[in-house]
C-alpha positions in Angstrom: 0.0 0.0 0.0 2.8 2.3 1.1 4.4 1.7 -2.5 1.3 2.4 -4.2 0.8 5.6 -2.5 4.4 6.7 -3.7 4.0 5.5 -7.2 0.9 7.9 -7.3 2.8 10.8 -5.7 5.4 10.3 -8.1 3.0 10.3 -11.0 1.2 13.1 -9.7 4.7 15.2 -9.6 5.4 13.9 -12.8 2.3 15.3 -14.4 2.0 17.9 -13.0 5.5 19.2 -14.0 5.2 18.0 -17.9 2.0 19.6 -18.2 2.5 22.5 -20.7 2.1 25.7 -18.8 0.2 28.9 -21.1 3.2 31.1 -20.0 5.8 28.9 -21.2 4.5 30.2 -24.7 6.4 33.5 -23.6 9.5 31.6 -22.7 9.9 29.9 -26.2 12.2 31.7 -28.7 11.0 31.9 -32.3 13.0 32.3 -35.3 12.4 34.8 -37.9 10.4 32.7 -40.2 8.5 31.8 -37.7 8.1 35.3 -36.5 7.3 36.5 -40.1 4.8 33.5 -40.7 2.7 34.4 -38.0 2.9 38.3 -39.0 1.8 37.5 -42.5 -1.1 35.2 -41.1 -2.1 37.7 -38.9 -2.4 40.3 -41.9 -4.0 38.0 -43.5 -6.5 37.7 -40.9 -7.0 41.7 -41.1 -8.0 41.5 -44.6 -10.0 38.6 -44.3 -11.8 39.9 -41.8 -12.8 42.6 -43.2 -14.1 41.3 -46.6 -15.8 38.6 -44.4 -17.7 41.3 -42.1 -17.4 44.8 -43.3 -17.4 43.5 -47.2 -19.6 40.9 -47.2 -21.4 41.6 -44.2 -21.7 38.4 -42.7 -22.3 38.4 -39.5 -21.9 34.6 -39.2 -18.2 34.8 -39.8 -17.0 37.3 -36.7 -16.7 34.2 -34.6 -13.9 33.0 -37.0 -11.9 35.9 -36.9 -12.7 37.7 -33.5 -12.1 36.6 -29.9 -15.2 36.0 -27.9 -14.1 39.5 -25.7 -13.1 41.5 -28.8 -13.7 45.2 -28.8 -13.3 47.6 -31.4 -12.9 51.2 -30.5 -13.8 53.4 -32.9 -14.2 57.6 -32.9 -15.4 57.4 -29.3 -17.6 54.3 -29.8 -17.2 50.9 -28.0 -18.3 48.0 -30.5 -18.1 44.3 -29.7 -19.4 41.0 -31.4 -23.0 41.5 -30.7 -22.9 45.1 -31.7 -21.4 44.2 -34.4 -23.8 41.4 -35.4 -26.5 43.6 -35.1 -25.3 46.5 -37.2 -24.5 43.9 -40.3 -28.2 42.6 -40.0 -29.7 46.5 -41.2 -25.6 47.1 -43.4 -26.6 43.7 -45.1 -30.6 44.9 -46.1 -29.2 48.5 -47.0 -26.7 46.9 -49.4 -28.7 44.6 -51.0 -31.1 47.4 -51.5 -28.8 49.8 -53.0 -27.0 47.3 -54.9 -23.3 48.8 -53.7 -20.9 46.3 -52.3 -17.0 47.6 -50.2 -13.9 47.3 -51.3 -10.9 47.3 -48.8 -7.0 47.7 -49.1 -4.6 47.9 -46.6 -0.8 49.8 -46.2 0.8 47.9 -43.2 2.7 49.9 -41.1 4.6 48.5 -38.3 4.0 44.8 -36.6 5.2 43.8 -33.2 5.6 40.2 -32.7 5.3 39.3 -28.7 5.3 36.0 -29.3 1.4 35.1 -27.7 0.7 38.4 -29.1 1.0 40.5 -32.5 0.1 44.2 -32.9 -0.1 45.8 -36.1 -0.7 49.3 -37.1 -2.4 49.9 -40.9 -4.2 52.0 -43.0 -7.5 50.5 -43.9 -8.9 52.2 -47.3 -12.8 51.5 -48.2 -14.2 52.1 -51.3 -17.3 51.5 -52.3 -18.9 50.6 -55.8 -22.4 50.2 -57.6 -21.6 48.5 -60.9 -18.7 50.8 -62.5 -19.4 54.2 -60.0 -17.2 54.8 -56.7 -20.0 55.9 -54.1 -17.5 56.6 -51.6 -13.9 56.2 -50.1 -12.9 56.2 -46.5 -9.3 56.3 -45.0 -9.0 54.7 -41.6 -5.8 54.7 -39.3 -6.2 51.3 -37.6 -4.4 49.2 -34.8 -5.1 45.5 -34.1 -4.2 43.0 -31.6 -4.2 39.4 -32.2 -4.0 36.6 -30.1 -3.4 32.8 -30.5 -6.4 30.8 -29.8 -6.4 26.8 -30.1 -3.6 27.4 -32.6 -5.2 30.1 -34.5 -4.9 34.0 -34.4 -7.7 35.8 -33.7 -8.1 39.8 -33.5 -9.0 40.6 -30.1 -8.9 44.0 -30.5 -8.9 47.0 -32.8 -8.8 50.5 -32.9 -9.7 52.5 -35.6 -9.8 56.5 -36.4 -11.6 57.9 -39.2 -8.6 60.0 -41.6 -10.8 62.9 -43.1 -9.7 64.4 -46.4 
């Protein structure tokens, strides 16, 4: 019995100690591809997300690219998922109405690579179209932050000023 009870001490100790501990992801070094991989996949998420949501206006897609607490600050405005959600319901019926669909395009600006975390600073350039006519352009000055979640990056936050003319 005695032996037993050691053995599961042991294994207890054991386990415990392998176990892989969420802060150990800040202790691993990455190499430059590696850093650069993960900076391209996050601005690849960016633009992604945007055609997905502010594009396409489907709602149904912010789960894939946003973090269950993202926020999005905007010109004095607080935005999350459900706000979100709910705006791209009336966007969605307005666009199909009008017939006028987004265009986006991107400069990239700086990245910072903190190994669970990425932040990137961007301009974020909307234009949008009805058949051959520009309706409209916007310039944004945009931050996000993205995190790794399950092994994909997900914005968890952004911040975006509007750029008048």
């Amino acid at each position: 019995m005695k032996k037993l009870f050691i053995i599961i001490i042991i294994s207890v100790f054991y386990s415990c100690n392998n176990r892989t501990n969420p802060d150990s992801i800040n202790n691993i070094e990455l190499n430059e591809s590696q850093k650069q991989a993960d900076i391209d996949s996050v601005k690849g998420l960016i633009s992604k997300s945007f055609q997905d949501i502010w594009s396409d206006l489907d709602s149904t897609k912010i789960k894939n690219h946003h973090t269950n607490d993202f926020l999005l600050l905007e010109n004095g405005v607080v935005w999350n998922n459900d706000s979100i959600s709910n705006y791209m319901i009336k966007a969605r019926i307005r666009a199909d109405k009008q017939q006028f669909h987004r265009i986006n395009r991107f400069n990239f600006l700086k990245t910072v690579h903190n190994k669970s975390t990425i932040w990137v600073a961007y301009d974020n350039f909307g234009t949008w179209i009805k058949e051959n006519d520009t309706l409209q352009t916007a310039h944004w000055l945009e931050s996000a932050v993205a995190i790794k979640e399950d092994g994909k990056w997900k914005i968890q936050q952004l911040h975006s000023t509007y750029v008048g003319k």
